[in-house]
The first five atom37 places (N, CA, C, CB, O) and aatype in JSON, in Angstrom:
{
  "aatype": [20, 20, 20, 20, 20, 20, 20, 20, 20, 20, 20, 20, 20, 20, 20, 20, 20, 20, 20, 20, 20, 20, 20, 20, 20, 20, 20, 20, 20, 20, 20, 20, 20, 20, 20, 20, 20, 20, 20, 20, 20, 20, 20, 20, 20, 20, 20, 20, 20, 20, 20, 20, 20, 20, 20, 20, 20, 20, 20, 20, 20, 20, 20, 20],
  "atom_mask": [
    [1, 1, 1, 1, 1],
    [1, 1, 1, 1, 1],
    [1, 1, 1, 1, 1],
    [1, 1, 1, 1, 1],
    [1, 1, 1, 1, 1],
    [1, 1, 1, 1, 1],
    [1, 1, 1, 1, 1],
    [1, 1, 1, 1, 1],
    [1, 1, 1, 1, 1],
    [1, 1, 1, 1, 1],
    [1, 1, 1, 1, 1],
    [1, 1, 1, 1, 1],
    [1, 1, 1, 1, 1],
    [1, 1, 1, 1, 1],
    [1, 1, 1, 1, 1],
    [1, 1, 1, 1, 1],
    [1, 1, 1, 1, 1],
    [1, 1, 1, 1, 1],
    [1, 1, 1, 1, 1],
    [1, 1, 1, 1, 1],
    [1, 1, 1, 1, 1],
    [1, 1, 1, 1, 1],
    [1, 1, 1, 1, 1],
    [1, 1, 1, 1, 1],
    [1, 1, 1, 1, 1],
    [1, 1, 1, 1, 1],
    [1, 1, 1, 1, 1],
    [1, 1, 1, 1, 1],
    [1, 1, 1, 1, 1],
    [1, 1, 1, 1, 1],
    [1, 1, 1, 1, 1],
    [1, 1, 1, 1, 1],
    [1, 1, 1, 1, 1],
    [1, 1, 1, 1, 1],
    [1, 1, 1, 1, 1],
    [1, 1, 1, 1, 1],
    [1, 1, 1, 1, 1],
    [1, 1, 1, 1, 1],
    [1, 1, 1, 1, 1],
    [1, 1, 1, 1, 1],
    [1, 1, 1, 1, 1],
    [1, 1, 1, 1, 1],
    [1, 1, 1, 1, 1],
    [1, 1, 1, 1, 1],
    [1, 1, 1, 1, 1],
    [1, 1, 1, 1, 1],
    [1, 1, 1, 1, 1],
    [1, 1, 1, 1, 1],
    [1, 1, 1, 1, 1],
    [1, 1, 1, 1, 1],
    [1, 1, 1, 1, 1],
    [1, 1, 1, 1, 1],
    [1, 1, 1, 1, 1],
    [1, 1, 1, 1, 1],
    [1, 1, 1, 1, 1],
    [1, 1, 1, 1, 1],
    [1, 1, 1, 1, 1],
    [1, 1, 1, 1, 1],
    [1, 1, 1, 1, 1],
    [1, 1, 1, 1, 1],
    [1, 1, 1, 1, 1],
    [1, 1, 1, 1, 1],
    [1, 1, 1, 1, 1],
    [1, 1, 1, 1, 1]
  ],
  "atom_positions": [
    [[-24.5, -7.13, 7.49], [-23.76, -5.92, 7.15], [-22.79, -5.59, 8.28], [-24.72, -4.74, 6.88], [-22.96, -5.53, 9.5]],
    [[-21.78, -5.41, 7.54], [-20.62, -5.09, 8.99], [-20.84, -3.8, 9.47], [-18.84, -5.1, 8.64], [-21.38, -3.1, 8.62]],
    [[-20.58, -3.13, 10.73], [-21.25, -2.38, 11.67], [-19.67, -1.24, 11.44], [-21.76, -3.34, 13.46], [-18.66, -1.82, 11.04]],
    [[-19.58, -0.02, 11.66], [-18.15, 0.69, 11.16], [-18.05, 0.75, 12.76], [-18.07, 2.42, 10.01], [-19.09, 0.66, 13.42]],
    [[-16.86, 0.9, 13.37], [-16.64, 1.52, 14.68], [-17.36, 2.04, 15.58], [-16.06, 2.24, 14.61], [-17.58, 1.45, 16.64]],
    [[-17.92, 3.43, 15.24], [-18.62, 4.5, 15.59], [-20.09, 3.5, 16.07], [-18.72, 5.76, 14.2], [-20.53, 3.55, 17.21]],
    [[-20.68, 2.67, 15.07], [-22.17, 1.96, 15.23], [-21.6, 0.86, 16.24], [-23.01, 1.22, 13.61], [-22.44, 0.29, 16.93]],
    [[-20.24, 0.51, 16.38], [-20.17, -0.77, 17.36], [-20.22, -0.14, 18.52], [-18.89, -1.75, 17.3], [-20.74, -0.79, 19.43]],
    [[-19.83, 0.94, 18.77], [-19.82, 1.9, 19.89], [-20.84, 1.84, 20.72], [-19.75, 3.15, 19.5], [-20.92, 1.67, 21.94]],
    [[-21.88, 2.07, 19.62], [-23.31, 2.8, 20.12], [-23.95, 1.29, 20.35], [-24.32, 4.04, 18.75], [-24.69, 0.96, 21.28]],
    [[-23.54, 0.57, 19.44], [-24.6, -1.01, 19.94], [-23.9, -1.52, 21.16], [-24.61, -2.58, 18.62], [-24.84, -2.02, 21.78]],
    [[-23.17, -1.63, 21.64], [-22.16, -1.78, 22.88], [-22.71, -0.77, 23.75], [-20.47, -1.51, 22.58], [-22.83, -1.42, 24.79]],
    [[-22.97, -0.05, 23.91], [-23.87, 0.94, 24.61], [-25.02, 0.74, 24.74], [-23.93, 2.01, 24.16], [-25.21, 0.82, 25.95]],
    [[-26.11, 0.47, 24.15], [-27.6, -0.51, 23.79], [-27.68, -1.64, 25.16], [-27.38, -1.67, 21.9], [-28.35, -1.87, 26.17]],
    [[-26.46, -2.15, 24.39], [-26.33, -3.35, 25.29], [-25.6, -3.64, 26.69], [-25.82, -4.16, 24.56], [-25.66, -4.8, 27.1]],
    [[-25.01, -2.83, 27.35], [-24.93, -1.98, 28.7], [-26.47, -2.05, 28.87], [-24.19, -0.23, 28.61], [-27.18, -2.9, 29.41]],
    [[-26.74, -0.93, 28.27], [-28.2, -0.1, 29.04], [-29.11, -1.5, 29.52], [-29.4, 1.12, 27.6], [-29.59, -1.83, 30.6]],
    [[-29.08, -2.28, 27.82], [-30.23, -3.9, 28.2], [-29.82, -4.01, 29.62], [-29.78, -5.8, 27.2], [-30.42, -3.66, 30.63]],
    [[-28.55, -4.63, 29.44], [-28.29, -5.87, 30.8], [-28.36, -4.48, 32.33], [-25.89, -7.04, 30.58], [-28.5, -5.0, 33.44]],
    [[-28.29, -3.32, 32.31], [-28.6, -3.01, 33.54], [-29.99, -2.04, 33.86], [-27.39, -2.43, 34.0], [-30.15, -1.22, 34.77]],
    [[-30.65, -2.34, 33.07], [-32.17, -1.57, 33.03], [-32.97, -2.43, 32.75], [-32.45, -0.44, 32.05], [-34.06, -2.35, 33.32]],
    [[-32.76, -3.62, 31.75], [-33.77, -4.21, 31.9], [-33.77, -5.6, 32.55], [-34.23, -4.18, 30.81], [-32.73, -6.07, 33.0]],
    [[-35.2, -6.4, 32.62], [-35.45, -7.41, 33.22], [-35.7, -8.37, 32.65], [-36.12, -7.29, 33.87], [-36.77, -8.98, 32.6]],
    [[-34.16, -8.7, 31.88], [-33.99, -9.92, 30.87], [-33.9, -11.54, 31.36], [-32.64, -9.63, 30.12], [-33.54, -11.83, 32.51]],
    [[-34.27, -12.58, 30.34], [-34.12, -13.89, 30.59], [-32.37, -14.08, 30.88], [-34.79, -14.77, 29.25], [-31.53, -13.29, 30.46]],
    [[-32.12, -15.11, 31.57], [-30.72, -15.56, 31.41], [-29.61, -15.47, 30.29], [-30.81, -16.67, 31.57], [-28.53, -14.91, 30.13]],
    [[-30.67, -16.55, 29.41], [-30.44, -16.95, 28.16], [-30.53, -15.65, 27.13], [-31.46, -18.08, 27.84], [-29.78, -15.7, 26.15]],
    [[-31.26, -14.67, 27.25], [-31.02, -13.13, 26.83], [-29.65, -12.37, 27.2], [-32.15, -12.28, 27.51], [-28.81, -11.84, 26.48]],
    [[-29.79, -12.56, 28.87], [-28.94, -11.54, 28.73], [-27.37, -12.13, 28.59], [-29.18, -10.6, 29.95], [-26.46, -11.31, 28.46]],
    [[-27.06, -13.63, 28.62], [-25.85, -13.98, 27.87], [-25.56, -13.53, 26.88], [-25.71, -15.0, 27.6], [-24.54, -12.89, 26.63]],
    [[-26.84, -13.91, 25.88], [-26.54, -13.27, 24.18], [-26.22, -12.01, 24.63], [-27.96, -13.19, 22.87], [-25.0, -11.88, 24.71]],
    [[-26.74, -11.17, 24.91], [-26.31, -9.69, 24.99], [-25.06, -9.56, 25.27], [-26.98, -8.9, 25.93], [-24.4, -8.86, 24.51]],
    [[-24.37, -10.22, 26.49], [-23.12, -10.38, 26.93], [-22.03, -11.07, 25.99], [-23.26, -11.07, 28.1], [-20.85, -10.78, 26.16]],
    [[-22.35, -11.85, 25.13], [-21.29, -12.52, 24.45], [-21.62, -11.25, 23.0], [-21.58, -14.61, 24.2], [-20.68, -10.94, 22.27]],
    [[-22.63, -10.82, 22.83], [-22.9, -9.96, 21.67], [-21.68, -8.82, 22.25], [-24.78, -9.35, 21.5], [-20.7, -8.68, 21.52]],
    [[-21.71, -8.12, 23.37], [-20.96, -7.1, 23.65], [-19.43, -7.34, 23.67], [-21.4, -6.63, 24.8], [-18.67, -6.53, 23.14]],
    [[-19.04, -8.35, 24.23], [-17.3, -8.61, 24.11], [-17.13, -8.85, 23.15], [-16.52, -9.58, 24.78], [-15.97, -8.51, 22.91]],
    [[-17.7, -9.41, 22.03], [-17.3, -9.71, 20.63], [-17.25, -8.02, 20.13], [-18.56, -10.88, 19.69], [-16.3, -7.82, 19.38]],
    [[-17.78, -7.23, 20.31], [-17.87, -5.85, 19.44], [-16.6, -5.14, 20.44], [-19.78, -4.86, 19.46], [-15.59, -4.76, 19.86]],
    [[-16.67, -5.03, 21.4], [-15.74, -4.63, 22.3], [-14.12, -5.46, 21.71], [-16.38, -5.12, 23.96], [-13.15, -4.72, 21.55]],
    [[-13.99, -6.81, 21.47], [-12.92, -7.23, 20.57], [-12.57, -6.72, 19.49], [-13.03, -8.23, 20.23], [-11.43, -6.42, 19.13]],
    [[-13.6, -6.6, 18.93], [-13.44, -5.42, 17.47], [-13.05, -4.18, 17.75], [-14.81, -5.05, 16.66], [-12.03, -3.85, 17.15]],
    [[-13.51, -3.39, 18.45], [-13.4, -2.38, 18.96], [-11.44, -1.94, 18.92], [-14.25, -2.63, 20.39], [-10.74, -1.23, 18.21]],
    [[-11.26, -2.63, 19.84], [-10.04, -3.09, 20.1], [-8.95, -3.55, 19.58], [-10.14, -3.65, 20.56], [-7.84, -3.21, 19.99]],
    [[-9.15, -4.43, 18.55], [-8.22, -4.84, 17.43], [-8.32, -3.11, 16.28], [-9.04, -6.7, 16.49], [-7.36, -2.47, 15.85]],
    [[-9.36, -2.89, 16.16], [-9.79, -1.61, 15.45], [-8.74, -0.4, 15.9], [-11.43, -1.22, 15.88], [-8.02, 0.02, 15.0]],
    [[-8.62, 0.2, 17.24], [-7.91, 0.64, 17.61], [-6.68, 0.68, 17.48], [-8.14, 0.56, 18.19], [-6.05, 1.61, 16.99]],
    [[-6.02, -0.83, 18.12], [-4.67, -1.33, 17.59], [-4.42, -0.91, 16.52], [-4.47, -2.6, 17.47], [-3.51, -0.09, 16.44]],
    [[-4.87, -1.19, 15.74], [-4.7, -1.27, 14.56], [-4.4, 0.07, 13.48], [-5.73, -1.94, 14.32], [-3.78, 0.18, 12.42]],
    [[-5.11, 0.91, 14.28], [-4.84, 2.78, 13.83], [-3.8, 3.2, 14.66], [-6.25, 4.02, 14.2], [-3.16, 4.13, 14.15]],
    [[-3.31, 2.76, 15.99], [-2.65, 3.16, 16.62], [-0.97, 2.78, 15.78], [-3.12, 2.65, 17.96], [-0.09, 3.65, 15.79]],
    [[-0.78, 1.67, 15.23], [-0.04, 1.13, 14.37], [0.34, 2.12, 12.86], [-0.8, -0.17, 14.15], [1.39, 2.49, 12.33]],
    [[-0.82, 2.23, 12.63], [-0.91, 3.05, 11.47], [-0.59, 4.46, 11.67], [-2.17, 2.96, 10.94], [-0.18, 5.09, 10.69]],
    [[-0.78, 5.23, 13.16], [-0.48, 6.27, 12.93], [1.34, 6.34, 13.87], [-1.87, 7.24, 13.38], [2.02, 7.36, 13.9]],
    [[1.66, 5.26, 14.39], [3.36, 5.15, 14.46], [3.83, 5.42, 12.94], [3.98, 3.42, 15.03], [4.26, 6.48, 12.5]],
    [[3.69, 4.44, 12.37], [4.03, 4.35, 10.8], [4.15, 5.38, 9.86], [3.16, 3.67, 10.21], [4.97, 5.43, 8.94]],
    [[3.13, 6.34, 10.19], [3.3, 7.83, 9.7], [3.89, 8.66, 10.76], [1.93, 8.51, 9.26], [4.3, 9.69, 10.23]],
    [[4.01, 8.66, 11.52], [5.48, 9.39, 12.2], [6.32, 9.02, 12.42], [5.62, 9.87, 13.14], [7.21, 9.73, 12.9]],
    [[6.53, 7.36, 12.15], [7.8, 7.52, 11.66], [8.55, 7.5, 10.79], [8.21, 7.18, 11.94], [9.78, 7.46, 10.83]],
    [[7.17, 7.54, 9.03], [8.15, 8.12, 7.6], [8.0, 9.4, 8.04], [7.56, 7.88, 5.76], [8.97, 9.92, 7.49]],
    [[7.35, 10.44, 8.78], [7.59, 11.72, 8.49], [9.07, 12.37, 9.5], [6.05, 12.48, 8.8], [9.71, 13.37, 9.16]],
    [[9.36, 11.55, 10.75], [10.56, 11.72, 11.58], [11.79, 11.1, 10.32], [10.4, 10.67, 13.28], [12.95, 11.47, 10.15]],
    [[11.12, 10.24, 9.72], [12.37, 9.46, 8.88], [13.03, 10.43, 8.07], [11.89, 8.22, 7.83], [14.24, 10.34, 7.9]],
    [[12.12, 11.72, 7.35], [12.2, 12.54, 5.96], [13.09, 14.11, 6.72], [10.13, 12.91, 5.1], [13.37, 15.07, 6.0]]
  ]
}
């Protein structure tokens, strides 16, 4: 199930807390680490991507 923004947020946060509170395997706390820049990429394209969308509406409403 795809995760909306707001939940990538908070699992990106999860996974902070793992890698500096707890006393994970290597091989753990990579996954955690490659788990977090992948949501943090999303994150990001996500952003872009509204930031785009809300040029676009100011500039049909500067256009009118």
């Amino acid at each position: 199930m795809e995760l909306n923004f707001e939940d990538k947020i908070k699992r990106i946060e999860e996974i902070v807390n793992s890698l500096e509170n707890d006393e994970l395997s290597m091989d753990s706390m990579l996954n955690l680490y490659e788990q977090g820049t992948a949501l943090i990429k999303e994150c990001r394209n996500y952003i872009n991507s509204a930031e785009l969308k809300f040029i676009n509406i100011s500039e049909k409403i500067n256009d009118n």
